[in-house]
N, C-alpha and C positions, 0 to 999 in steps of 0.2 A: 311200470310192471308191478309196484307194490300197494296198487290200488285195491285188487280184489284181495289180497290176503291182508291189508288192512278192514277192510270194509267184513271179513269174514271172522276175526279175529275180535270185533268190534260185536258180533252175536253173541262173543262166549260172556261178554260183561254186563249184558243189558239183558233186562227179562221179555221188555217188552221189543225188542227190535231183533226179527226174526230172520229166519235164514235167507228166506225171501224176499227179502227186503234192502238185502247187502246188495241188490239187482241196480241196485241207482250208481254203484260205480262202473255197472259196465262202460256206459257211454263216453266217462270219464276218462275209463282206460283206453277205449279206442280214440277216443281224441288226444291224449300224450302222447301214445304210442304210435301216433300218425304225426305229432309235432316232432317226437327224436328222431322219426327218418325223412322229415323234412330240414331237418336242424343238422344232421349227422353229412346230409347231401352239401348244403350249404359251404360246411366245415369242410366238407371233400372236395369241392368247389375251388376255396379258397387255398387250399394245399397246391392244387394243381397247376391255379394261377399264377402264384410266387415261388413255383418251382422245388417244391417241398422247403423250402428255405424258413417256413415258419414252424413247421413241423405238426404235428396233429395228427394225421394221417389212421395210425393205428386206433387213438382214439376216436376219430369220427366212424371210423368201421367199427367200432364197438358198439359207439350209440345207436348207431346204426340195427345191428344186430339185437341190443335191447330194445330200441324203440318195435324191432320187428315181433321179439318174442311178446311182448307187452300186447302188442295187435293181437295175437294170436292168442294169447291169454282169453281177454275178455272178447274175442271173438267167439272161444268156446263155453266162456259162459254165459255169454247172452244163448247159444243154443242149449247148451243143459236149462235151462230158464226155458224157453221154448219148450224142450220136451216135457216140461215139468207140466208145464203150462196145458199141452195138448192129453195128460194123462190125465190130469187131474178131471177137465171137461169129460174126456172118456168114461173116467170112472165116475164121475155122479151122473 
């Protein structure tokens, strides 16, 4: 999840690395973000099979819910990038 607001964060200190350029963490973000709810399931998994007796539960629904929000993240910024993309062509 805190890929793109590092990678954006990461513009305000460098002259030469632009806003547009933070674009290289989308893919980043969508692949962690798709490891925590594969990781979060796992955890869910293994709760269910030891009968909650190991405990977890809460937190694999957490990771769960972060690794989703994280998708969704850089889901929408690879589309703002997209439409930046298609304005830009427009406009020249």
């Amino acid at each position: 999840m805190a890929t793109m607001p590092v990678a954006i964060a990461a513009t305000r200190w460098s002259e030469t690395y632009t806003l547009i350029d933070a674009a290289f963490a989308i893919p980043i973000g969508i692949a962690l973000g798709v490891l925590a709810v594969v990781l979060a399931r796992r955890g869910r998994l293994r709760v269910e099979r030891t009968l909650g007796r190991t405990g977890g539960a809460k937190l694999a629904g957490f990771g769960r819910f972060l690794g989703i929000l994280g998708f969704c993240l850089a889901v929408t910024a690879a589309i703002s990038v997209g439409v930046y993309a298609i304005i830009k062509i427009v406009v020249e």
